[in-house]
C-alpha positions as CSV (number, residue, x, y, z in Angstrom):
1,X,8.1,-0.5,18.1
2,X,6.5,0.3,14.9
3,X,3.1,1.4,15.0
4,X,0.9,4.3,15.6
5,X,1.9,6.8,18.4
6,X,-0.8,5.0,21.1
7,X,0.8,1.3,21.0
8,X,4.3,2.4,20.7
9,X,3.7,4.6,24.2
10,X,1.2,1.3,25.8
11,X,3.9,-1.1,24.6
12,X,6.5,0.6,26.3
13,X,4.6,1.6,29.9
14,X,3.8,-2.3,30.0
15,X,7.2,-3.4,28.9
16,X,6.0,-5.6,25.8
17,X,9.1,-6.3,24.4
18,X,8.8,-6.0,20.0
19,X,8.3,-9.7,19.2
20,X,5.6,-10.3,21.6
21,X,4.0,-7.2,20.1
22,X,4.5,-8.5,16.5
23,X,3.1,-12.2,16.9
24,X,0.2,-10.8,18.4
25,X,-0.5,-7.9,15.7
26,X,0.7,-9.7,12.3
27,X,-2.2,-11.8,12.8
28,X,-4.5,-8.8,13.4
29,X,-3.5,-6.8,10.9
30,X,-3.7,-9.9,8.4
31,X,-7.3,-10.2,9.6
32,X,-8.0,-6.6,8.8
33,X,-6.7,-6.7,5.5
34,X,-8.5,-10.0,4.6
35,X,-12.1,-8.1,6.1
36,X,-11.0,-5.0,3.9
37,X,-10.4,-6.7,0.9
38,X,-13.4,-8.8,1.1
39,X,-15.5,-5.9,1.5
40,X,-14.1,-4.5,-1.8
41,X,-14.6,-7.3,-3.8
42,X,-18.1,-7.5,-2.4
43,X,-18.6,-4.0,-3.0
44,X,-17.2,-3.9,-6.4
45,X,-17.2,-7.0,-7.9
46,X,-19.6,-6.1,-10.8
47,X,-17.6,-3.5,-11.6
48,X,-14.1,-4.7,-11.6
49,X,-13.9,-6.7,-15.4
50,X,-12.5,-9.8,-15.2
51,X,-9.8,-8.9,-18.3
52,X,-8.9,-6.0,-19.9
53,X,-6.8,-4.7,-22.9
54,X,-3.2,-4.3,-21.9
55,X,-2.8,-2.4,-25.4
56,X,-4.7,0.2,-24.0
57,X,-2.3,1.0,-21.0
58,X,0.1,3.8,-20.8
59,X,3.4,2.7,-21.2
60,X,5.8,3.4,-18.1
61,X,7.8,5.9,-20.4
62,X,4.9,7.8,-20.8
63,X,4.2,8.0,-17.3
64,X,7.7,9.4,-16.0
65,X,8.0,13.1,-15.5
66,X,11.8,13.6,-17.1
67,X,11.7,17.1,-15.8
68,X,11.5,16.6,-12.2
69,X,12.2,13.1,-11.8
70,X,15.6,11.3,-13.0
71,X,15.2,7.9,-13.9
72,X,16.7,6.2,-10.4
73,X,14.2,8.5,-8.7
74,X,11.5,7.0,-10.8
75,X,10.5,4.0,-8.3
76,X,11.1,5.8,-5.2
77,X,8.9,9.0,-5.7
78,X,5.3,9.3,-6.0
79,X,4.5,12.4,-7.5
80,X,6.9,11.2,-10.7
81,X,3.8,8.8,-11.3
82,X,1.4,11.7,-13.3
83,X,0.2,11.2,-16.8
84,X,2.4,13.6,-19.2
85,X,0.0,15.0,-21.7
């Protein structure tokens, strides 16, 4: 089971075996998402802009940290992703 510490232990004291678990919470958490999202765009739909400048983006290179991070590492970590200045 894969989920927080509450349905893993309920899943297992009523013997729900992992696929009957999942078709019954894929659909639920695809519902949740779709609420959530909706919400944001509802919430912030004035002020997302419906384009903007790609020119005026960072370029990747500029956001790795070669110090700390090697290049492999550079996907897989988060705190590689801070602005160098």
């Amino acid at each position: 089971m894969i989920s927080n510490l509450v349905n893993i232990v309920s899943a297992n004291f009523f013997d729900i075996p992992f696929d009957r678990y999942a078709a019954i919470m894929v659909p639920v958490d695809l519902a949740a998402l779709g609420a959530t999202l909706a919400v944001l765009w509802l919430y912030y739909r004035r002020q997302v802009p419906q384009t903007y400048p790609v020119s005026e983006l960072l370029h990747l290179s500029r956001l790795f940290v070669t110090d700390m991070c090697s290049a492999r590492l550079f996907r897989c970590w988060p705190w590689c992703w801070r602005p160098i200045s």
